[in-house]
Structures are given as structure tokens and as C-alpha cells.
N, C-alpha and C positions, 0 to 999 in steps of 0.2 A: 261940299260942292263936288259932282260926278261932273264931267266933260261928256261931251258925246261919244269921244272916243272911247270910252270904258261904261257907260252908261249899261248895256246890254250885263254886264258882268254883276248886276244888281240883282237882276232875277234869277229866283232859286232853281226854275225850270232850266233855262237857258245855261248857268252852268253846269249842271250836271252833265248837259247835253253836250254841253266844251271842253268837259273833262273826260265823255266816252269817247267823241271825236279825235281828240289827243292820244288816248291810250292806241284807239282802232289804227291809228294812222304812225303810230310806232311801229308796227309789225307790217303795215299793208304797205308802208316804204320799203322797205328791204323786201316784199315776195318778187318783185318783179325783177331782180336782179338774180334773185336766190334761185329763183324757177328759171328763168333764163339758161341758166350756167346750170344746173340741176341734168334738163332737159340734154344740153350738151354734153354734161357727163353721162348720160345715157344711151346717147346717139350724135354724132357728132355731126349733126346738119340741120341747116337754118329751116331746111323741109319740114323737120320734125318739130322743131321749134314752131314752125308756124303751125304744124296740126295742133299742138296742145296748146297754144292760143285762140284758136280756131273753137276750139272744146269747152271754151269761157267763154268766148263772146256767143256763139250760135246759141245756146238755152238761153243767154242774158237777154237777146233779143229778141224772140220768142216768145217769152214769157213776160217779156215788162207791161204788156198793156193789162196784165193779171195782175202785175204786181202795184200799177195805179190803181186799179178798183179798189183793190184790197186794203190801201191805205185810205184811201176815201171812207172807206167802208166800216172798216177795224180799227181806223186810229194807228197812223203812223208812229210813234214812240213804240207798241205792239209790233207793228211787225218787222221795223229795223232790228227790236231785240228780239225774237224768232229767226230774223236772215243769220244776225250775228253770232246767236249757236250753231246752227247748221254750217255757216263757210268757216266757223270756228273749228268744229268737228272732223271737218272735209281738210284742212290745212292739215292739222295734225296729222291725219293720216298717211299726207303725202309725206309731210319729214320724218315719220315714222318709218316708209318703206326705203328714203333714198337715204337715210342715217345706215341703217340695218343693213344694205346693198341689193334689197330685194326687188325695187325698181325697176319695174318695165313701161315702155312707153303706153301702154295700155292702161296702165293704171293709173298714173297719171292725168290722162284724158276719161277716165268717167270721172274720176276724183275732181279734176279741174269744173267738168261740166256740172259738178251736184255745185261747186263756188258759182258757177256761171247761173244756175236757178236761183242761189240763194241773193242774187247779187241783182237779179231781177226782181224782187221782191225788193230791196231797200233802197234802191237806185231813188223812184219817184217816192218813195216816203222822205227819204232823206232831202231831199231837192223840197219838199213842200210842209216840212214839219218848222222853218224856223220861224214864220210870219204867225206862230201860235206859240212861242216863248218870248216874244221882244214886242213892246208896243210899236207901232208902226213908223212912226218916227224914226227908232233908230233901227231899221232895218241895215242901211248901211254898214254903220261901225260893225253891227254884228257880221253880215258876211264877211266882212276883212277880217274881225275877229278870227272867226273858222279858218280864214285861206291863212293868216297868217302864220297862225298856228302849225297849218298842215307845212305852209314853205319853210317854217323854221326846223320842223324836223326833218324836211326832206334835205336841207342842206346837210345832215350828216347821216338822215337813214340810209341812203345808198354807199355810201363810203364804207359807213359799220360795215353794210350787209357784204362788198366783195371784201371788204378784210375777213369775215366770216370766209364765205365761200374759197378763198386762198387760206385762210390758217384752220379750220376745223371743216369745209365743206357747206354745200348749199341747206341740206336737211335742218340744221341749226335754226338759221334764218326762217324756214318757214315753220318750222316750229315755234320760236316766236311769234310769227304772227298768228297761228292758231290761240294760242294762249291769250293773247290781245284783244281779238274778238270775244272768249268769253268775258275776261272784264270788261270791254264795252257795254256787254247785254247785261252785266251786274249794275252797271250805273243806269243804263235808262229804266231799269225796272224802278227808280227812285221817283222819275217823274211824274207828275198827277196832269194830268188833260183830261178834257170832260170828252167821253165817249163822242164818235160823231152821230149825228141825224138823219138819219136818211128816209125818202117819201115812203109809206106802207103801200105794199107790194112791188117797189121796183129792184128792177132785176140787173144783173151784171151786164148783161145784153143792153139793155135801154143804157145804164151807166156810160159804156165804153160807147154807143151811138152820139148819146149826147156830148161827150169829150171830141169826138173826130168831126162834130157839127160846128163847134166850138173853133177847133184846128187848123179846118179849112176855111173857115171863114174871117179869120185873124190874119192880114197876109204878112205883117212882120218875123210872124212866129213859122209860117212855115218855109218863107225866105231862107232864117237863117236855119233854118232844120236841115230844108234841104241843100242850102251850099256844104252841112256839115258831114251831110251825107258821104260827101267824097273826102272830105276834110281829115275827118276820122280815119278812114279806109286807107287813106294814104299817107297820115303819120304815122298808125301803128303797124301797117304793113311795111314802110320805109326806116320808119327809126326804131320803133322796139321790135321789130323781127330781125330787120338787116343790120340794127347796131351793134348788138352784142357778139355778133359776128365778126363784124368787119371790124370789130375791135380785138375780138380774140388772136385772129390774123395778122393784127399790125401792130406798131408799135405802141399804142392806148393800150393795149392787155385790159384785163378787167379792171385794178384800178384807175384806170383811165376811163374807162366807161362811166366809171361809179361818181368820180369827181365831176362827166359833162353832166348826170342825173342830178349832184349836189348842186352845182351852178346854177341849171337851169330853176330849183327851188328857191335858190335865194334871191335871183331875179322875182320870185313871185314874191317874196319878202318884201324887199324894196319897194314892190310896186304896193304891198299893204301898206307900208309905211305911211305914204304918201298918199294912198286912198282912205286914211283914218281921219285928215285934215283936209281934203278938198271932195265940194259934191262932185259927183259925176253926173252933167248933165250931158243927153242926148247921148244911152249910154250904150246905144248899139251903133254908133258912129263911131264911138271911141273904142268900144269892143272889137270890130271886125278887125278896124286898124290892127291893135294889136294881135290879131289873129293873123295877121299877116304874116309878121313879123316871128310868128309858129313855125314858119316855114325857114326860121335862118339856120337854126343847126344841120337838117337836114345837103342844106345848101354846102357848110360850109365841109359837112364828111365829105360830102362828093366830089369836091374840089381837091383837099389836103387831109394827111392826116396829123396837122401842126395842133398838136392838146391847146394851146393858145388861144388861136381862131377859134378852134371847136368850143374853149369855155366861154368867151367875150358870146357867141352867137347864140348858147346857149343862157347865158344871164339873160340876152334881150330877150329872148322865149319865152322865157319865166317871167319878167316884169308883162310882155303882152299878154300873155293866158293870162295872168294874173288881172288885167284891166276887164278881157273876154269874160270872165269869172264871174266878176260885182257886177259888170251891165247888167248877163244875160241873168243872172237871179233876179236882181231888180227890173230887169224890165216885165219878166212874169210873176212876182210877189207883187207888184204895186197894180200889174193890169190885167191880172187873169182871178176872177172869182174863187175865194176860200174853199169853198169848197168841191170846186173841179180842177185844185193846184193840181194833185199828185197825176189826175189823170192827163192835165194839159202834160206834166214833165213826162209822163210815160212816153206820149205820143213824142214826145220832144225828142227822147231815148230812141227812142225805136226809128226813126228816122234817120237821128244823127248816126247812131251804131248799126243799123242791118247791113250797111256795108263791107265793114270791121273784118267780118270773116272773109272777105271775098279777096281786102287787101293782103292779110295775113296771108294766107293761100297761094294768091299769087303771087308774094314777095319774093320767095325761095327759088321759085323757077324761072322767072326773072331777072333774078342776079346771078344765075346759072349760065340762061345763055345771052345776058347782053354786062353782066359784070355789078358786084354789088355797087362800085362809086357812080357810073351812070344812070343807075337805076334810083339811088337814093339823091343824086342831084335834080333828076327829072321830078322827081317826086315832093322835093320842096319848092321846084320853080310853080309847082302846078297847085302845090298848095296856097301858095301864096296870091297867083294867080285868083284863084277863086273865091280867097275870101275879099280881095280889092273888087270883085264885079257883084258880092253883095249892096255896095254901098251906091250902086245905081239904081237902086230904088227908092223912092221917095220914105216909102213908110219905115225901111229898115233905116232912112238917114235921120231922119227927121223925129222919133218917139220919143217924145220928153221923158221927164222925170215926173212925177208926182211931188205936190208941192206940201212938204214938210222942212219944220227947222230943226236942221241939219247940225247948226254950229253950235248948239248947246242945250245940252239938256240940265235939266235938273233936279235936284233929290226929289 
């Protein structure tokens, strides 16, 4: 007898996919701390910080409606394991340069940007490949599966990664994560998917027409796209530019950083825990909620710098992203057609993230001249703000679930 909650872990395809995921998310938790402090050991300004974040996101976004077709097109499993050597490759070479002390900001931001193409390319494959390893039924377990997975290693990936960066340096760290991506792409080349179908003579052009016909005409879908548009823009421009900073600064030092990072993962733990046993109905009701609640760490830096607060507001983070997580896959795995997923997630990408750069950007100048703590308090009131005036929409409050049995599967 399999439970529902383990059910998914039967199919050959679906592990494999849960064991590159694991590997991938070993290394890709520690870059973001690793690059972080990297960048600072090179330039000691949250300026520069934000230009080579800037450098990942601007190709990410850019290229993701390329990288929808192409997964439609070519069969997602394909081209996550093609992104995965490429930001494989491109990782190495940055811990290559800042192991060695050759490191310049410059190198850096093309290196970051060939991650930020390759990253465009897997984003909507990976977002639309799991409703082709798991019968549809347990859609569920399986996404929790994936996030729990990822929270459980985040609760100690960022910890490892600034013990790295304070006992041998950042280059370390992101050299593992180069190394991780190429085992990623060793394990999906395992998997068997039947190539996809596409009409004889259509073209990339008609593809991506018909995805944004799609797009616009779903108004749940572009609700929360577009609330996330600032959403994004303003966590990663407030908490991962101005964090590492305003940690460096004060009494959090890096490991202090690294444990809000840990917290905020195990909050998303929990919230799997709990989403393995109970369906989520009406799951962008329950989504945004906790998208709100995205907004407490930010709140609680701008306020104090008591590690305390900062980790209690960061676990509730993690359990809500955590809940935002399984709605918003489930609400497009159950109600957007097979085979226009990756292009719906492209558009979904592209939307949420075209901002990204523009927060990044102007984080640094920002907290220049009006102060990192008011600038990053402003910025979680506003996040939170935005994603509570989602939920006055009918269609974002109200999108059921699709009616499958949830509470048990079996052999």
C-alpha cells in the first residue's frame, strides 16, 4: 500500500527527475549567498551587487518566451538538461576566477548573464515538465514532494554556503554549484518522454501568438502575474540586494544572513509537511494569503536588527511562499492545456520577473540616499500590500481545484 503522499515516488520518470532536482538545488542554494559576498569581495557596494544581479535576471527575462517554445517544442527533459550544462559551465568559471583572485566585476556579469540565458530556457520547461511524470491525481504530493525537498536543503544550504565563504571563501561555493548542474543533466538524460507533436508548418511566431491569446484571455492568470510583477521587483531588489548588506553592516554578519536564508526554508518545509495531508482548495486564495506574509522579513530588517524577529518572520515567509508554490502550479497544471504549459509558465515568467532588474537597480541608490532600513521596510509594507488587493478579484479568489482523489492512492 503507497499513501498519496509518497505515491508520485513510484514512477521511474518522476524520480529520476527528484533526484536531479535535489542534486541541482544542493549547489543552487549556496550561489546566492556565495555570489553575494563574492561580488562584495570585489567591490564593496550593494551598487555593484545589484549590477550583477541585474546581469541574471535582464537575459532571464528576455529570453523566457524562447525558452517556452522551445520546451513545447523539444521536449522539456531536453532542454533543462542543455540549460543545466551551459549554467553548469558558466558557474565554474566564475569560481574559477574568484578562487584564483582574478575576478573582476566584469566578468562576473557576462558570466552571470550566459546563467541568466541558460536559466531562461529551463525556468518554463521545469515549471511544465511535472504533469508528464505523475498521473494527475497526484499532482499534489508531487509538487510538495519537489518544494520539500528544495526546503529541506535550504535549511542548511545557506548556512554551509557562509561557513564556506568565512572559512575558505565564496569561489568554493559556487564551484559546487557548477558541479551540481552537471549531475543534474546526467540524471535527466535517464528519462524517456515521448517527443512532443507539434502542427506541420507551425512556426515559433504562431506558437508564442497563441500562448499570449491564451494569456490575456485567462484573467486569473494574468492577475497574479501582474501583481507579481512588482512583487518580485521588490523582494529581490529589497531583500537579496539590500540584505546581504545591511547584514554585512550590522550585527547579523554573514552568518546571520545565512541562518534568516535557513529559516526562511524550513518555514517552507513545514508548510510541505502539512500540504502532503491536506488538499488545498481554492488554491490562489490560499496562495496570495501567504504571499503576503512574503513580505514579513523584509518588514521585520527595517524595523530591528534582533536575528530573533528576523528568523520567526522569516519561517512565516517560507511556510507562505511555501503555500504560493502548490496553488500557483496547481492552479496552471490542472487548468492550462498540455501542451501550451511551458508557454503559459514563459508568459507567467516574463511578467512576474521583467521587473526584477529594474528593482535590483534601484535598490543601491535608494538606500544610498533615503537609508537601507527604510527603504527595505517600505518595501515589505508594499509587498504585502499588493498581494492582499489580488484577492479582490473574483476569479483570483474563487478558482477551485480540479476534482481528483487526493487522500489515497494506490498500487
Amino acid at each position: 500500500m503507497t499513501t498519496g503522499a509518497l505515491a508520485p515516488l513510484r514512477e521511474r520518470n518522476f524520480r529520476l527527475y527528484f533526484a536531479s532536482r535535489i542534486v541541482n538545488l544542493l549547489g543552487a542554494l549556496m550561489a546566492p549567498v556565495a555570489l553575494a559576498f563574492a561580488v562584495l569581495q570585489i567591490s564593496d557596494s550593494p551598487t555593484a551587487l545589484g549590477v550583477v544581479l541585474a546581469a541574471h535576471s535582464i537575459p532571464m527575462v528576455v529570453f523566457l518566451l524562447v525558452g517556452g517554445v522551445l520546451a513545447d517544442r523539444f521536449g522539456r527533459t531536453l532542454v533543462i538538461q542543455t540549460s543545466n550544462v551551459v549554467a553548469g559551465f558558466s558557474q565554474l568559471a566564475i569560481a574559477t576566477l574568484v578562487i584564483t583572485g582574478q575576478a573582476q566585476i566584469w566578468h562576473v556579469v557576462v558570466l552571470t548573464a550566459v546563467n541568466g540565458v541558460a536559466a531562461a530556457a529551463a525556468l518554463p520547461a521545469l515549471a511544465g515538465v511535472l504533469p508528464q511524470l505523475v498521473p494527475r491525481a497526484q499532482l499534489q504530493p508531487a509538487n510538495v514532494l519537489v518544494s520539500m525537498a528544495g526546503g529541506a536543503l535550504a535549511v542548511a544550504g545557506p548556512t554551509v554556503s557562509s561557513l564556506l565563504v568565512v572559512g575558505v571563501g565564496p569561489g568554493w561555493a559556487l564551484g559546487v554549484d557548477g558541479v551540481t548542474y552537471l549531475g543534474a543533466a546526467a540524471l535527466l538524460s535517464c528519462i524517456e518522454l515521448p517527443r512532443p507533436v507539434r502542427a506541420a508548418g507551425s512556426s515559433a511566431v504562431a506558437d508564442l501568438r497563441e500562448g499570449w491569446t491564451y494569456f490575456r484571455s485567462t484573467p486569473w492568470l494574468w492577475i497574479v502575474v501582474l501583481a507579481f510583477s512588482m512583487i518580485c521587483a521588490v523582494h529581490q531588489g529589497g531583500f537579496f540586494t539590500l540584505g546581504p548588506a545591511l547584514a554585512k553592516g550590522s550585527a547579523l554578519g554573514e552568518r546571520g544572513w545565512g541562518l534568516i536564508l535557513s529559516a526562511e526554508a524550513l518555514g517552507l518545509l513545514v508548510a510541505g509537511l502539512v500540504l502532503l495531508r491536506v488538499r488545498l482548495e481554492r488554491p490562489l486564495f490560499w496562495g496570495m494569503l501567504g504571499t503576503a506574509v512574503y513580505g514579513a522579513p523584509l518588514i521585520a530588517l527595517g524595523l530591528t536588527d534582533d536575528l530573533g524577529i528576523a528568523l520567526l518572520a522569516a519561517l512565516g515567509a517560507g511556510a507562505g511562499i511555501g503555500v504560493f508554490e502548490l496553488a500557483w502550479n496547481l492552479a496552471m497544471q490542472e487548468n492550462v492545456p498540455a501542451d501550451m504549459l511551458s508557454r503559459a509558465f514563459s508568459y507567467d515568467a516574463l511578467g512576474s520577473f521583467a521587473a526584477i532588474p529594474l528593482g535590483q537597480l534601484m535598490a543601491g541608490p535608494l538606500a544610498v540616499a533615503f537609508g537601507l532600513r527604510p527603504v527595505m521596510l517600505v518595501a515589505g509594507l508594499l509587498l504585502t500590500g499588493v498581494a492582499l488587493l489580488t484577492l479582490l478579484s473574483p476569479a483570483v479568489r474563487t478558482l477551485p481545484r480540479a476534482r481528483t482523489d487526493f487522500s489515497m492512492v494506490q498500487k
